[in-house]
C-alpha positions as CSV (number, residue, x, y, z in Angstrom):
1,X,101.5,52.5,93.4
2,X,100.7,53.3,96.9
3,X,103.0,52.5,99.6
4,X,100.0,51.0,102.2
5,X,99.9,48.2,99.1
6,X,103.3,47.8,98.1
7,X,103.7,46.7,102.4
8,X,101.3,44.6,102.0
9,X,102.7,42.6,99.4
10,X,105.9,43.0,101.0
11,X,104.4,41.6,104.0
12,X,102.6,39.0,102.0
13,X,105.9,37.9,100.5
14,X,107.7,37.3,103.3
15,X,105.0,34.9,104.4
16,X,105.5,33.4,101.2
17,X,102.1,34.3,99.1
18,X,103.3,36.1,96.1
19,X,101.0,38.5,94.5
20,X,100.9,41.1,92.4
21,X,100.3,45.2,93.9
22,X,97.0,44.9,91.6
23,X,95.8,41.8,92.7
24,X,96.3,42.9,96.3
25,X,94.1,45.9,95.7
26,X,91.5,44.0,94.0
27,X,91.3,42.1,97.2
28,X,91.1,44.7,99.2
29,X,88.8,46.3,97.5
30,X,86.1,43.4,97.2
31,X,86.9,42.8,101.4
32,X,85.6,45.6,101.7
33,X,82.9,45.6,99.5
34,X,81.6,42.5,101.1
35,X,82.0,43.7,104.4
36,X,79.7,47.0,103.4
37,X,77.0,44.3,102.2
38,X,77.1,42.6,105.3
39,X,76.9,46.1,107.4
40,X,74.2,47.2,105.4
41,X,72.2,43.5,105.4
42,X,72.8,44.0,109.6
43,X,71.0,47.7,109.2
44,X,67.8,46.1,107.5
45,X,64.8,45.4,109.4
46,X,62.8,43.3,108.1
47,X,59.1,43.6,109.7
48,X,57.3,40.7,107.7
49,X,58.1,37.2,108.7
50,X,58.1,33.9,106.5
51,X,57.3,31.8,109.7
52,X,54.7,29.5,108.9
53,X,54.1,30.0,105.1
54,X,55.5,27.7,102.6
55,X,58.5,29.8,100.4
56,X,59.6,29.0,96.9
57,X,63.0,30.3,95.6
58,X,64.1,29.3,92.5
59,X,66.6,30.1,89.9
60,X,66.8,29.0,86.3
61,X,70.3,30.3,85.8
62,X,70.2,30.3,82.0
63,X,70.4,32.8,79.6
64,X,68.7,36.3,78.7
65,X,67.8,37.6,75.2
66,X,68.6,41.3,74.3
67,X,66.7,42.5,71.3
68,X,68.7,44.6,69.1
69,X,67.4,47.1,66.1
70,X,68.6,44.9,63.0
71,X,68.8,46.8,60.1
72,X,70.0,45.3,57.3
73,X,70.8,46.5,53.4
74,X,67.7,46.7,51.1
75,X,66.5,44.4,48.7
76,X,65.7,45.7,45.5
77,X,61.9,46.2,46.5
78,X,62.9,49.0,49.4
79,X,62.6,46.0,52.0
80,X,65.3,46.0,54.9
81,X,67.0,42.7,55.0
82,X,67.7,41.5,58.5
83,X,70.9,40.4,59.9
84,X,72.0,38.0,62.0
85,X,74.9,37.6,64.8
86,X,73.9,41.2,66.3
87,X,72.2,39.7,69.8
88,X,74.1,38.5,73.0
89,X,73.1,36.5,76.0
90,X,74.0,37.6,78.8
91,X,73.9,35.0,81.8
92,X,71.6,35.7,84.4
């Protein structure tokens, strides 16, 4: 891998946090991630102003239908026969 990460966990080990040279990528990489977001959230101005007006958020937090095509065998009279088990639900 690359030596900046195997120092890391070399470092990290001697503290006494062991952790794989993936993992300690994937943490670096969602550090700085987050730390884009917040650079980019610090950028936006935001010229409306919700002082004095009554806000609703909400969030349901259940789950989404995707319609797939379902095509099934025939019946005997040229009609598809639909099957089921094809659609997932993604949570939202």
């Amino acid at each position: 891998m690359w030596v900046s990460l195997d120092e890391a966990q070399d470092v990290l080990a001697a503290r006494g946090v062991e952790l794989d040279t993936k993992t300690v990528r994937l943490i670096a990489y969602r550090y700085a991630a987050r730390a884009r977001l917040v650079q980019q959230a610090e950028n936006t101005a935001f010229e409306d102003t919700v002082a004095g007006r009554r806000v609703v958020i909400s969030s349901d937090g259940g789950r989404m239908r995707l319609r797939e095509i379902k095509r099934g065998p025939k019946t005997t009279k040229g009609r598809r026969r639909y099957t089921r088990g094809h659609g997932v639900n993604p949570r939202c």
